[in-house]
Structure formats: structure tokens, C-alpha cells
BAKOL-926720 format. One line per field, with one value per residue: residue in one letter; x, y, z of N, C-alpha, C, O in turn. Coordinates in pm, 1 decimal. Layout:
! residues N
resn <- A:...;
n.u <- X:...;
n.v <- Y:...;
n.w <- Z:...;
ca.u <- X:...;
ca.v <- Y:...;
ca.w <- Z:...;
c.u <- X:...;
c.v <- Y:...;
c.w <- Z:...;
o.u <- X:...;
o.v <- Y:...;
o.w <- Z:...;
***
This chain:
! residues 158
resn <- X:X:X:X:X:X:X:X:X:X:X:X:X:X:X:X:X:X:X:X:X:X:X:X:X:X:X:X:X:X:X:X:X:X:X:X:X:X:X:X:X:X:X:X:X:X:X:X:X:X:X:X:X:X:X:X:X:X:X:X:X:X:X:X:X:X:X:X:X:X:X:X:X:X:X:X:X:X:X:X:X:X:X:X:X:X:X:X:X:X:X:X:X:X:X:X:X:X:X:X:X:X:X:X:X:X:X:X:X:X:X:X:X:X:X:X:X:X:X:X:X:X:X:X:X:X:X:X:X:X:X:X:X:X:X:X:X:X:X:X:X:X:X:X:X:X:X:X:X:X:X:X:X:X:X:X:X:X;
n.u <- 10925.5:10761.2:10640.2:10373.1:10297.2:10245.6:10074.0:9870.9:9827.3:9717.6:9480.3:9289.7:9347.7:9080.2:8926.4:8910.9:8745.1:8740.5:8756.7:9004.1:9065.8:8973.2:9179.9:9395.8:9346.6:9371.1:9668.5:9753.2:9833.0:9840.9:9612.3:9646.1:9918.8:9882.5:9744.9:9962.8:10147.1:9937.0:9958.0:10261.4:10311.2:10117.0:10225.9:10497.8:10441.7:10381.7:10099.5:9863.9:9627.0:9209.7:8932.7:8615.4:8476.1:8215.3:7920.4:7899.8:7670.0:7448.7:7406.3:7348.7:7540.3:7634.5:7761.4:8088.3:8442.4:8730.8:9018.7:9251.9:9514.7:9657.8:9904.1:10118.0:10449.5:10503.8:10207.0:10147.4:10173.5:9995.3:9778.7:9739.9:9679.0:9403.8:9290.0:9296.0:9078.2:8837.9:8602.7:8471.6:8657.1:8791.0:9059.6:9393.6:9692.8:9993.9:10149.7:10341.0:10367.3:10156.8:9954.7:9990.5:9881.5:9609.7:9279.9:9048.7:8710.1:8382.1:8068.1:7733.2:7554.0:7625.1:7646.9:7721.3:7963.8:8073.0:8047.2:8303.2:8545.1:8507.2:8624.1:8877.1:8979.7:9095.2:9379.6:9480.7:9530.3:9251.9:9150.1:8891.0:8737.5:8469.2:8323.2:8160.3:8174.5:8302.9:8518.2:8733.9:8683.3:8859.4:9120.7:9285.4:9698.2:9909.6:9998.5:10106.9:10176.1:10272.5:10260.9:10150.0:9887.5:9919.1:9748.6:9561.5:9633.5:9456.0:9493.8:9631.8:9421.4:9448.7;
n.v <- 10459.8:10772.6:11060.8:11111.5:10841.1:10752.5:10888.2:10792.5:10503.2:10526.9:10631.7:10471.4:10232.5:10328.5:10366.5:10182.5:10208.7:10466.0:10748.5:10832.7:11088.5:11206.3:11094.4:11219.0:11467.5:11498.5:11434.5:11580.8:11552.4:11479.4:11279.4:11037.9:11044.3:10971.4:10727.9:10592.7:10547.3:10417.4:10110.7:10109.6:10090.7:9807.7:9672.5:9660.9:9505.8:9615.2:9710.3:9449.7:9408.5:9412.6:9384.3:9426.8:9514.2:9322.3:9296.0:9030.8:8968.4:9013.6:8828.6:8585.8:8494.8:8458.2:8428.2:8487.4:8402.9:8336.8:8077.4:7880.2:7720.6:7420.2:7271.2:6987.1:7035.4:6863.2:6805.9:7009.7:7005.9:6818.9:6981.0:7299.7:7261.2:7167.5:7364.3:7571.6:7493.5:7551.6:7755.1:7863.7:7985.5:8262.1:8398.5:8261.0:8215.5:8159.9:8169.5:8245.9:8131.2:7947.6:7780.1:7734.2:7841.1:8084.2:8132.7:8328.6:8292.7:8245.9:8153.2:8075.5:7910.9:7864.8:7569.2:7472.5:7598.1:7428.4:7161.0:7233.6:7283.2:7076.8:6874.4:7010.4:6957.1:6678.1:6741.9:6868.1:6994.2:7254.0:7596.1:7817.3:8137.8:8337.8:8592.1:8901.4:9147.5:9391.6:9666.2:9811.0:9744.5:9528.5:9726.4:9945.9:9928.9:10125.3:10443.4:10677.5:10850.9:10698.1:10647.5:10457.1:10604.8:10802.1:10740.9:10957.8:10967.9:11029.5:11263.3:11155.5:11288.6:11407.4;
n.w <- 9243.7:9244.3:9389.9:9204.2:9123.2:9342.6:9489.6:9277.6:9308.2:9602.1:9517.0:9343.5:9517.1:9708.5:9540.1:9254.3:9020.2:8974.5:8727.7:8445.1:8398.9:8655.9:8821.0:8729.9:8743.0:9042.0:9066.3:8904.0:8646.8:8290.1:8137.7:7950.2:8088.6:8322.1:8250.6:8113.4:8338.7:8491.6:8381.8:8400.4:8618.0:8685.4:8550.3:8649.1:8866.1:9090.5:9086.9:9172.1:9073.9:9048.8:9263.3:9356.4:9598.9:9804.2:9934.8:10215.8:10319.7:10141.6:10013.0:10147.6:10320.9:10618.5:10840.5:10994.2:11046.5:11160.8:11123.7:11282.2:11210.0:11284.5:11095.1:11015.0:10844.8:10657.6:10585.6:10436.5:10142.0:10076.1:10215.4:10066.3:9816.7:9867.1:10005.1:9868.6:9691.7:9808.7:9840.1:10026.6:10190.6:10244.6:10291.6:10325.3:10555.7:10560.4:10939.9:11202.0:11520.7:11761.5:11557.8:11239.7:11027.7:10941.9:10894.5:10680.0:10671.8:10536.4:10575.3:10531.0:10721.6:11080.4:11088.6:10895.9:10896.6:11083.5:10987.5:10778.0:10976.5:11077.7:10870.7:10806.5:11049.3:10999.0:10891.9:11119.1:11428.5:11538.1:11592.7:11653.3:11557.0:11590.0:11419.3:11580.3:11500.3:11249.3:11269.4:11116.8:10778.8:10530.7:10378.9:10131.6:10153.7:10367.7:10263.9:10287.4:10549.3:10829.4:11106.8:11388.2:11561.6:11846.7:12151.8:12349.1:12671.3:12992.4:13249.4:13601.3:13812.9:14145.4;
ca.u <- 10794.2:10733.8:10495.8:10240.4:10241.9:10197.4:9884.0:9728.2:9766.3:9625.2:9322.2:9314.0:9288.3:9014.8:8815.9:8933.1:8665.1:8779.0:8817.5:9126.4:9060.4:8955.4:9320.3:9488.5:9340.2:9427.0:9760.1:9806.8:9910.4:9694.8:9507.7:9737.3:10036.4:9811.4:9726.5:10066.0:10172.6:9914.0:10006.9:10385.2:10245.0:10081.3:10341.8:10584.0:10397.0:10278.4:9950.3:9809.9:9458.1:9118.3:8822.8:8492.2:8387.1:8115.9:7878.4:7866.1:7526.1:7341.0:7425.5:7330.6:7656.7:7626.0:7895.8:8211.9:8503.7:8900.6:8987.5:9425.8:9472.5:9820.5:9973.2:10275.8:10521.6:10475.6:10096.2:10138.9:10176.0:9851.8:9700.5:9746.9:9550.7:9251.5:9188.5:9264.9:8961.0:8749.3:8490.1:8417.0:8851.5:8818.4:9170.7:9469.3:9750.7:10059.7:10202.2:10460.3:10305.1:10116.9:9927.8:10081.0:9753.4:9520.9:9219.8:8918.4:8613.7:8226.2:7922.3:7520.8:7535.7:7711.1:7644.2:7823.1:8093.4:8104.1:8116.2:8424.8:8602.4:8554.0:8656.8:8987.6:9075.2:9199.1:9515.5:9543.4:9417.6:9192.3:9091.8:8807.1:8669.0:8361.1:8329.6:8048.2:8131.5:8405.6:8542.6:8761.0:8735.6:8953.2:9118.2:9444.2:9773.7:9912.7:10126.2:10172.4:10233.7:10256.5:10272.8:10036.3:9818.5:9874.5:9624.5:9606.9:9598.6:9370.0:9590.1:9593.7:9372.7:9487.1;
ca.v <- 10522.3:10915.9:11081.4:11067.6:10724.9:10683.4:10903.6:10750.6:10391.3:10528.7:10670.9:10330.1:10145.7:10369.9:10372.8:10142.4:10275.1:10630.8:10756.3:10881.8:11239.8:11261.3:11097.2:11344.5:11632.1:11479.0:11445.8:11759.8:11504.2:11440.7:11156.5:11000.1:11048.8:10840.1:10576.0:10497.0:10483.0:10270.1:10043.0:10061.5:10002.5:9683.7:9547.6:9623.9:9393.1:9706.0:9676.6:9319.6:9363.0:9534.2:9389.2:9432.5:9501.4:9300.9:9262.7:8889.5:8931.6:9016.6:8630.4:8538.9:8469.6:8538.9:8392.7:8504.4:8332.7:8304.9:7996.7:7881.9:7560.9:7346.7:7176.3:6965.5:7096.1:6765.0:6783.5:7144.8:6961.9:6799.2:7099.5:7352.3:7210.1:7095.6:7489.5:7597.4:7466.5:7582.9:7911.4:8001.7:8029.4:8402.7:8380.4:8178.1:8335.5:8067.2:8223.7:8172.8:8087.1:7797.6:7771.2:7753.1:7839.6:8130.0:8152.4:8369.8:8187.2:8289.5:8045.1:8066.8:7903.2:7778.2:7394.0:7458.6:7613.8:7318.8:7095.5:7245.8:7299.2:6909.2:6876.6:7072.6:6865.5:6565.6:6831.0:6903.5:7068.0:7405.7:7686.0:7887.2:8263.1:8336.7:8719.3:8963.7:9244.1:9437.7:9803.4:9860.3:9618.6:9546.8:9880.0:9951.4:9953.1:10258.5:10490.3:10802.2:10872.8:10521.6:10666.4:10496.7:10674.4:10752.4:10743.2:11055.0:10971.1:11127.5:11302.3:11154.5:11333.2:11367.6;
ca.w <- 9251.9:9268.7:9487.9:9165.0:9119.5:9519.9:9507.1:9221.3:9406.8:9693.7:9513.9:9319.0:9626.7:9728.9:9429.4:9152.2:8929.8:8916.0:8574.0:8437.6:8409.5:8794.5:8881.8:8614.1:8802.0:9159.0:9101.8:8835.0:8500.2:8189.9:8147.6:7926.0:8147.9:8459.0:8169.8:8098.0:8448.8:8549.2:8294.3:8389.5:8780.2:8685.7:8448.8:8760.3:8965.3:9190.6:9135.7:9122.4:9017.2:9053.8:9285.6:9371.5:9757.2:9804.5:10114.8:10245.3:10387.5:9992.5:9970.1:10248.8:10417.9:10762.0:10976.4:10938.3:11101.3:11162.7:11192.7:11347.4:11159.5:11315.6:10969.7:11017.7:10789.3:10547.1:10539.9:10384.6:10026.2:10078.7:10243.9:9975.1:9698.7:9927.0:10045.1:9692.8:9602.8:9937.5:9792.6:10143.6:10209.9:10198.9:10288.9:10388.8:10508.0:10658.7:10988.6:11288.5:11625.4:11756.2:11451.4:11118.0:10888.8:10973.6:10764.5:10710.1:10643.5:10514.5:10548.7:10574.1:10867.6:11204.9:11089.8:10778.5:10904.7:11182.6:10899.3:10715.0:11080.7:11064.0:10767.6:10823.2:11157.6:10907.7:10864.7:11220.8:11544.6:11499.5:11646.1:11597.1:11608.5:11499.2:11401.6:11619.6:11410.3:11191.2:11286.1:10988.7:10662.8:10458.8:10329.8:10069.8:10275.7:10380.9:10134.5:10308.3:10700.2:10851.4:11246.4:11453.0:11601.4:12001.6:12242.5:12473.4:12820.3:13091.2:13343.2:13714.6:13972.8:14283.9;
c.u <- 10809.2:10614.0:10349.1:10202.3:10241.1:10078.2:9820.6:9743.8:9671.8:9465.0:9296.3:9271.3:9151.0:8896.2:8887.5:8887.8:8686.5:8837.9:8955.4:9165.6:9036.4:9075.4:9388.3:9459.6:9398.1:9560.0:9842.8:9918.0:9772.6:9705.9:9602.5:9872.9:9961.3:9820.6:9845.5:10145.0:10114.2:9936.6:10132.3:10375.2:10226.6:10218.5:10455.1:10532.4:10344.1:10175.2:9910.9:9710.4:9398.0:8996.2:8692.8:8485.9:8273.9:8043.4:7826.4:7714.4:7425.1:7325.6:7421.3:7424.3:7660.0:7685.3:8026.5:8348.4:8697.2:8926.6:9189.1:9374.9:9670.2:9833.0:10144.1:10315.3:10505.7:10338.1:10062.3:10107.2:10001.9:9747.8:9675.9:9651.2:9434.0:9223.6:9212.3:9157.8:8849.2:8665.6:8479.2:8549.9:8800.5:9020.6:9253.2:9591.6:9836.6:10187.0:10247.8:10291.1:10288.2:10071.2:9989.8:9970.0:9690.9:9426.7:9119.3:8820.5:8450.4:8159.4:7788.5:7529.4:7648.8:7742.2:7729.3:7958.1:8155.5:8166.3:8247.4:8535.8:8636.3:8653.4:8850.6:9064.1:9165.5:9325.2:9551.6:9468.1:9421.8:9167.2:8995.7:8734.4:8591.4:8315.7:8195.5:8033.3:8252.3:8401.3:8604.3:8755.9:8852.1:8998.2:9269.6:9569.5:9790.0:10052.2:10208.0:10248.4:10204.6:10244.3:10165.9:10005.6:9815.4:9762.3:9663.5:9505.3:9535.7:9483.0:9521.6:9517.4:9422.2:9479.7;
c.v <- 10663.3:10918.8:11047.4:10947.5:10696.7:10737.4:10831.4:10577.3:10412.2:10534.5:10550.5:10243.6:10208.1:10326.6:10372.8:10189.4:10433.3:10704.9:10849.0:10980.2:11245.5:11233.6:11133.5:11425.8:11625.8:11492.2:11538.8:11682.6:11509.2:11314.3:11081.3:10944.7:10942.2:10717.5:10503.6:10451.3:10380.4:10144.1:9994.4:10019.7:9859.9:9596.6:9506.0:9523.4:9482.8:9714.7:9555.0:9281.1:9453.8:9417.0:9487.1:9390.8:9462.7:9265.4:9164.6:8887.5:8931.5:8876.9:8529.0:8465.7:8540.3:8531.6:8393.5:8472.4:8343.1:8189.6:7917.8:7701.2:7535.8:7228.7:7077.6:7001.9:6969.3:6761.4:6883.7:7072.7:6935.2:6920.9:7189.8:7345.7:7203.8:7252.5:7572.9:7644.3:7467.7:7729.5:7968.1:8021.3:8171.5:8402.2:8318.5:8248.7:8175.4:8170.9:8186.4:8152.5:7970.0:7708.3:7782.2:7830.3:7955.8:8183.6:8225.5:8324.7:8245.7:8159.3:8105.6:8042.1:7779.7:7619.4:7398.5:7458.9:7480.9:7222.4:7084.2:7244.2:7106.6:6854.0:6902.6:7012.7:6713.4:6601.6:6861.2:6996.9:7218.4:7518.6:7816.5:8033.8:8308.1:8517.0:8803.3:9072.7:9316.0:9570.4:9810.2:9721.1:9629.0:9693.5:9851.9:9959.2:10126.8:10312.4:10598.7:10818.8:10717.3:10487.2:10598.3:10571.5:10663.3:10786.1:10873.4:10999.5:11055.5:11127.0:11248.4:11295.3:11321.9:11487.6;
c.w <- 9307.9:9339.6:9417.0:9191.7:9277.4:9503.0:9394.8:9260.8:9491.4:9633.1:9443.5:9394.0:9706.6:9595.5:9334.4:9067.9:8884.2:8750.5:8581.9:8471.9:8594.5:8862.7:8865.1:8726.0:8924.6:9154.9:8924.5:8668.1:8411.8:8181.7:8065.0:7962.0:8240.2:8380.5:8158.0:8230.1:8540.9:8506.5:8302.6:8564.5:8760.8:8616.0:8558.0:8859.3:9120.1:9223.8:9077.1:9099.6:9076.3:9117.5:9338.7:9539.2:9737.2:9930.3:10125.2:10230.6:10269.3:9968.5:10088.9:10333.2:10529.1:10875.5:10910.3:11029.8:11086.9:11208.4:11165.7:11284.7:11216.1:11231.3:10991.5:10897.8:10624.3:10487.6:10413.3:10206.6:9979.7:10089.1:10131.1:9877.6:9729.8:9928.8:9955.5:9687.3:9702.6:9901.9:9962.9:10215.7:10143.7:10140.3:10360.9:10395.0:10629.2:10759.5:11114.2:11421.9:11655.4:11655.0:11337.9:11014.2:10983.0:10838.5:10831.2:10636.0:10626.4:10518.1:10601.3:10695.7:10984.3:11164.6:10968.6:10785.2:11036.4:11086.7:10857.6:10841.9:11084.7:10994.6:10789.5:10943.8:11081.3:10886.6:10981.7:11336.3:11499.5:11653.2:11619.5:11675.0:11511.1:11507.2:11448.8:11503.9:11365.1:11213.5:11165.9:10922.6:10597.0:10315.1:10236.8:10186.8:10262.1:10280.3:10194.2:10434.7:10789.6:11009.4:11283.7:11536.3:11762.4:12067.9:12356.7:12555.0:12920.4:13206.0:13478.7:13764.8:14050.0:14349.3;
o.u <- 10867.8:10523.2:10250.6:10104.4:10232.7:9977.4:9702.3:9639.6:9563.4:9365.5:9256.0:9173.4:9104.1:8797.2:8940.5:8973.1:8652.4:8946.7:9001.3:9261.1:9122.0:9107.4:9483.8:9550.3:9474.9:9600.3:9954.1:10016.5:9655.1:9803.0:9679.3:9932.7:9989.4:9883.4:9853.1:10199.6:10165.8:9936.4:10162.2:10433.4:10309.0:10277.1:10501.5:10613.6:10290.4:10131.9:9915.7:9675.1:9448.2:8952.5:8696.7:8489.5:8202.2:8102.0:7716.1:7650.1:7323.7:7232.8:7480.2:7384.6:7683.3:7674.2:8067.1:8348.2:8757.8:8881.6:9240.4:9283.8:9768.3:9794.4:10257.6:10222.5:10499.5:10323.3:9984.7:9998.7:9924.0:9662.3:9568.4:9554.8:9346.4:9131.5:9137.3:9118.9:8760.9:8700.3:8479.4:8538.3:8776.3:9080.2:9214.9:9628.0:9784.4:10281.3:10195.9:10169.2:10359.8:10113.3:10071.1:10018.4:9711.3:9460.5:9087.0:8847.0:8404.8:8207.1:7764.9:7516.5:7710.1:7842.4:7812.8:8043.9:8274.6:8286.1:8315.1:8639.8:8739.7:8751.6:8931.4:9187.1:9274.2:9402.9:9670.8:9362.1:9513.2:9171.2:9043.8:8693.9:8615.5:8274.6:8103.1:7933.9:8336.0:8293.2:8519.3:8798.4:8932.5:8939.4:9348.7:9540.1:9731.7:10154.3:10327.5:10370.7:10099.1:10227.2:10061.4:10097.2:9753.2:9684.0:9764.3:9383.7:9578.8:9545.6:9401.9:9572.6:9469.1:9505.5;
o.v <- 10675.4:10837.1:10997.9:10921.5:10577.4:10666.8:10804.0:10519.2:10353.9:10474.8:10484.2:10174.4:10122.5:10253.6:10475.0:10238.3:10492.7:10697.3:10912.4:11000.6:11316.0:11309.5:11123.2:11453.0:11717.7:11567.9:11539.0:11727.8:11530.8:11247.3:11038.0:10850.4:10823.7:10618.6:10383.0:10341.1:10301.3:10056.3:9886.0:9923.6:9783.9:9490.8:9393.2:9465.1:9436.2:9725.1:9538.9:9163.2:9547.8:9346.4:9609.4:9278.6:9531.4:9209.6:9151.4:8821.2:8862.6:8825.2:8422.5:8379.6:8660.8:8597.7:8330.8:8560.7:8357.3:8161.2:7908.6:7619.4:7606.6:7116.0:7123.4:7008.7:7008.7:6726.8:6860.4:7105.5:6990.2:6953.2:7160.0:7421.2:7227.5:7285.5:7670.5:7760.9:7383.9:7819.1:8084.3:8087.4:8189.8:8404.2:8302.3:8324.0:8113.8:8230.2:8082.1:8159.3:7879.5:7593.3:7874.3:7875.3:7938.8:8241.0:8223.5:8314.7:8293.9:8063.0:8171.3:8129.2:7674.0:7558.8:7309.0:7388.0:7461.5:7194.6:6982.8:7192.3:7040.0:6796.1:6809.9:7013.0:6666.8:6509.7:6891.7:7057.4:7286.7:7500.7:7913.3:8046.5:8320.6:8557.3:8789.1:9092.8:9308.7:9622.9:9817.7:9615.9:9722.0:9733.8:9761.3:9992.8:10213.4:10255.7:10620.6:10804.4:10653.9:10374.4:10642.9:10620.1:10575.3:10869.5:10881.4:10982.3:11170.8:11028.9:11268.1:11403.7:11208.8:11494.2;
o.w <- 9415.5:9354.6:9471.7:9261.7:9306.6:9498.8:9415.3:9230.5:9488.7:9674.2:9539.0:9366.0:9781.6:9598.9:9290.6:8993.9:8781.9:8693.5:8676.9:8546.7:8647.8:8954.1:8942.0:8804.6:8953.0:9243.1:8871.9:8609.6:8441.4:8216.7:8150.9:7910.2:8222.4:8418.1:8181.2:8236.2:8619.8:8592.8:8252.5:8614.9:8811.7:8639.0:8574.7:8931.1:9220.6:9338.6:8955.2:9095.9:9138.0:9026.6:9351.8:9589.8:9664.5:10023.0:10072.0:10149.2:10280.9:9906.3:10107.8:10411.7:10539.5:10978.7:10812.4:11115.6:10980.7:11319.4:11054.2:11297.5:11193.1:11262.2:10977.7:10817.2:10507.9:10370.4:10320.6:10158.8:9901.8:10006.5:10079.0:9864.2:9646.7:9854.1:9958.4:9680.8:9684.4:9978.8:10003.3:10318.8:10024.4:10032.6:10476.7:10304.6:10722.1:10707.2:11154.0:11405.9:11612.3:11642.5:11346.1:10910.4:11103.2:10735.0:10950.0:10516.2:10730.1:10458.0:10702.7:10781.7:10969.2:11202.3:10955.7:10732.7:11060.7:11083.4:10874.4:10801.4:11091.3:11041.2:10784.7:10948.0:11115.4:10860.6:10984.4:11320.1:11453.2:11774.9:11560.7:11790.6:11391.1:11616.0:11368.8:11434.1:11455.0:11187.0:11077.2:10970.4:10604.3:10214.8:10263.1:10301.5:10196.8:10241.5:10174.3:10435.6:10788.4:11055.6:11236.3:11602.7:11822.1:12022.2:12426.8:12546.6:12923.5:13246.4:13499.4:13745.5:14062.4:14469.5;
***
């Protein structure tokens, strides 16, 4: 991957919808030239698709949740398939710690999501966080400068 094809991911992950010509001009190819690279992007397995940001709350989804699921290592077989087929499994993501499972979770309401929390103890002990409010959403990763960002410190007084 060349610097183009890094900027026209980025803008991509910004705004899927962008027509050709506006990512030609960004990164100084013709429209043609972007087409076939996005084309040889996807086929590479670089880019794996195109959604739609959508805001829970239009659908009245209003609790939003993380929720540490502990799978023994055999149940996983079982497990798998069952949260498959779970619509309000934003996402499942299996990771080290105490927990093996961390998921993010949408429902209408608290009793629902009590329910499925039920539901999900048949696989193993939970833990649950129920979301006040989101500073950044979910955004593309990063392509360019990858530093985080330090914090300047206020100098002692004295």
C-alpha cells in the first residue's frame, strides 16, 4: 500500500459515500485510477465492506451495555452459534483476562437486557456495564501518525 491508497481508506472510512471524483481530486489521481484501486483494496481483503452509522436511539434502543462473559474453553463450541444469532450482539470480541467474551449489547429496555444477561449466565458468570454516555464512537483505525497524544502537565507552584 502507497500513501494514495492509505488516504483514500482513510477518507473511505470517513465517508464511505464519497464519490469518486472528490477522492481523485484528494489524492491528485483520476477517477478511474481510485476505481481500480478500490477494487484491488477490497479484493486484497483491505477493505472489508461499507456500513451505515446508524443512531440506536431512532429505534428506540436506549440502553447500551458491555457485558465480560467467563466461557470455559469447551462451552465456546456451543457459545458461538447461540450469539450468532443474538440482533442486539452489537459485538463480540473473545479476549485474555478474567473474562473470555466481551460484548457490546443494545436493548429498549433494562428488563430486556436483564433478560438476555440471564440468558447468557447458562454459559457462565457475567459482568455487566451499562453505558451513561459515549465520547468518541466508533471511528476508522488510524492510518497516518499513530502517537498518542500527551497530556501537558501544570507546573508545580511553590
Amino acid at each position: 500500500m502507497d500513501t494514495a491508497d492509505r488516504k483514500i481508506v482513510e477518507l473511505l472510512q470517513e465517508d464511505a459515500r464519497l464519490p469518486l471524483k472528490s477522492i481523485a481530486d484528494k489524492v491528485s489521481l483520476t477517477s478511474p485510477t481510485v476505481s481500480a484501486r478500490i477494487d484491488r483494496l477490497e479484493k486484497d481483503g483491505v477493505i472489508t465492506g461499507y456500513r451505515a452509522s446508524v443512531n440506536p436511539e431512532v429505534f428506540d434502543y436506549r440502553i447500551k451495555a458491555f457485558i465480560n462473559l467467563e466461557v470455559e474453553p469447551v462451552r465456546k463450541k456451543e457459545f458461538y452459534p447461540y450469539i450468532t444469532d443474538c440482533p442486539n450482539v452489537i459485538e463480540c470480541n473473545c479476549v485474555t483476562g478474567d473474562y473470555s467474551m466481551l460484548m457490546e449489547v443494545v436493548f429498549h429496555t433494562t428488563s430486556e437486557l436483564d433478560q438476555f444477561i440471564g440468558q447468557l449466565q447458562h454459559f457462565g458468570r457475567t459482568k455487566t456495564q451499562i453505558v451513561f454516555s459515549t465520547s468518541v464512537e466508533h471511528r476508522g483505525i488510524p492510518l497516518g501518525d499513530t502517537r498518542i497524544p500527551i497530556l501537558e502537565q501544570e507546573e508545580e507552584k511553590g
